[in-house]
C-alpha positions as CSV (number, residue, x, y, z in Angstrom):
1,X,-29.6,13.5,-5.1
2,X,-31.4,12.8,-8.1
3,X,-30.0,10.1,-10.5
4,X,-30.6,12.8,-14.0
5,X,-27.9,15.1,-12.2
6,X,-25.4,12.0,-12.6
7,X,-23.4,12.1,-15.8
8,X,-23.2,8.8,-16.6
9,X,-22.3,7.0,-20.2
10,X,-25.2,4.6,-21.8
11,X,-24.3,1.9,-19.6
12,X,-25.2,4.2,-16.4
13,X,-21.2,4.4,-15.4
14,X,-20.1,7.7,-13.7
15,X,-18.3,9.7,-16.5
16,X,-15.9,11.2,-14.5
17,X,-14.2,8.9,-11.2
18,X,-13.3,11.9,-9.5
19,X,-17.0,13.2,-9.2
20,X,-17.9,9.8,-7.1
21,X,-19.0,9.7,-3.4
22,X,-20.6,7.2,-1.4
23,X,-24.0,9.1,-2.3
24,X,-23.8,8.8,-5.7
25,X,-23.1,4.7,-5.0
26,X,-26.0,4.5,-3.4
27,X,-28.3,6.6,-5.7
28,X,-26.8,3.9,-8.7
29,X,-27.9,1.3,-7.0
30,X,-31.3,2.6,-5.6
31,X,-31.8,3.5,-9.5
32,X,-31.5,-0.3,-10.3
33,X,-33.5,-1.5,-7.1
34,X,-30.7,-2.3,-4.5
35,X,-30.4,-1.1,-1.2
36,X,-26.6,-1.3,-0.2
37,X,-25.8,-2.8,2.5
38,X,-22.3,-3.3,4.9
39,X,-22.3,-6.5,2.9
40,X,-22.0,-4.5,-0.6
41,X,-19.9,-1.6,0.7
42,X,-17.4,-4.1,1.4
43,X,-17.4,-5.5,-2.0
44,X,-17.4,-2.0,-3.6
45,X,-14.4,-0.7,-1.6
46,X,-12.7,-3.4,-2.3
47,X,-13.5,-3.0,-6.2
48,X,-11.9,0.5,-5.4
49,X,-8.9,-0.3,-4.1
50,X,-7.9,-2.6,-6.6
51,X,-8.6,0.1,-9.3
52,X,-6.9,2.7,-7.6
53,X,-3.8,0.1,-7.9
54,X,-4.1,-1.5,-11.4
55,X,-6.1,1.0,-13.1
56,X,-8.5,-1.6,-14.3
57,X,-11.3,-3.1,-12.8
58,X,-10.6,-6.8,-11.9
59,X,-12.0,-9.6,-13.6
60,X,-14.3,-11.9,-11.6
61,X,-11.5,-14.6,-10.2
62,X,-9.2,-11.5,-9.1
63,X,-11.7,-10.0,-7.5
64,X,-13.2,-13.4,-5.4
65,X,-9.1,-14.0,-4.7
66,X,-8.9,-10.4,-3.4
67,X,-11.9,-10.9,-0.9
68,X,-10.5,-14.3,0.3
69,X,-6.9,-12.4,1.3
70,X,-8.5,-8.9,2.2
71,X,-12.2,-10.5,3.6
72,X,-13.0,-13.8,4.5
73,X,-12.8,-17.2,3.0
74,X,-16.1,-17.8,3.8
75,X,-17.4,-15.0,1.2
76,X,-14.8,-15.2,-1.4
77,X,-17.1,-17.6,-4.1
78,X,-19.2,-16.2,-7.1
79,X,-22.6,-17.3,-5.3
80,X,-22.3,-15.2,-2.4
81,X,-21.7,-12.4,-4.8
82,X,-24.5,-13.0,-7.4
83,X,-26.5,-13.1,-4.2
84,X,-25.7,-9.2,-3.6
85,X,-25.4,-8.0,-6.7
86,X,-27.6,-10.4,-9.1
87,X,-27.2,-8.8,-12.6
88,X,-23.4,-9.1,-12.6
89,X,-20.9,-8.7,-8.9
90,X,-18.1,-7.0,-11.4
91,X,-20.7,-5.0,-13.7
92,X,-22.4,-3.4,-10.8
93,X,-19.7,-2.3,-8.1
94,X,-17.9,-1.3,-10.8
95,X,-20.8,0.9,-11.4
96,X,-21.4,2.0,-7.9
97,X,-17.8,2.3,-7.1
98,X,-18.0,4.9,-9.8
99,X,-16.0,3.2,-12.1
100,X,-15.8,2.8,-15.7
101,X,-17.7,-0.3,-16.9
102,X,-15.1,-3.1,-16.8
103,X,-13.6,-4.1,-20.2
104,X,-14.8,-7.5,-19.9
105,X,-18.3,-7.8,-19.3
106,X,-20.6,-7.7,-22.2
């Protein structure tokens, strides 16, 4: 898959969150340099499931909170997150959860 056949808005979110698989995730990301690992998937599902049940992507506290019931204590800080996904943990598996970018990142 080649990332031009992605309809994406001009912050390179998908347009439409129906049209997302787990191969347009990972073309996103291989657009912006990362290579996904099990360690990101988990993050991005998550990301998922809490949009699929608020409609809104969560902000970064709800989202650290939701790792430390759904994960592990042991991953649920802002560090371990910057570490996968350096330019912003919300911004970008937002993005490669195919969702919209979140309301409250710049």
């Amino acid at each position: 898959m080649e990332i031009n056949s992605i309809e994406c808005d001009d912050n390179g979110h998908l347009l439409d969150f129906d049209k997302w698989s787990i191969e347009i995730g990972e073309c996103l990301a291989q657009f912006d340099g990362i290579t996904l690992t099990t360690q990101h998937w988990q993050i991005i599902n998550l990301v998922r499931e809490i949009y699929l049940e608020t409609e809104t992507t969560p902000p970064m506290r709800l989202l650290i909170k939701a790792i430390k019931n759904s994960l592990s204590n042991n991953i649920a800080n802002s560090r371990y997150l910057y570490q996968l996904f350096p330019e912003g943990p919300v911004r970008l598996a937002s993005k490669y959860a195919g969702l919209p970018k979140p309301k409250h990142c710049l």
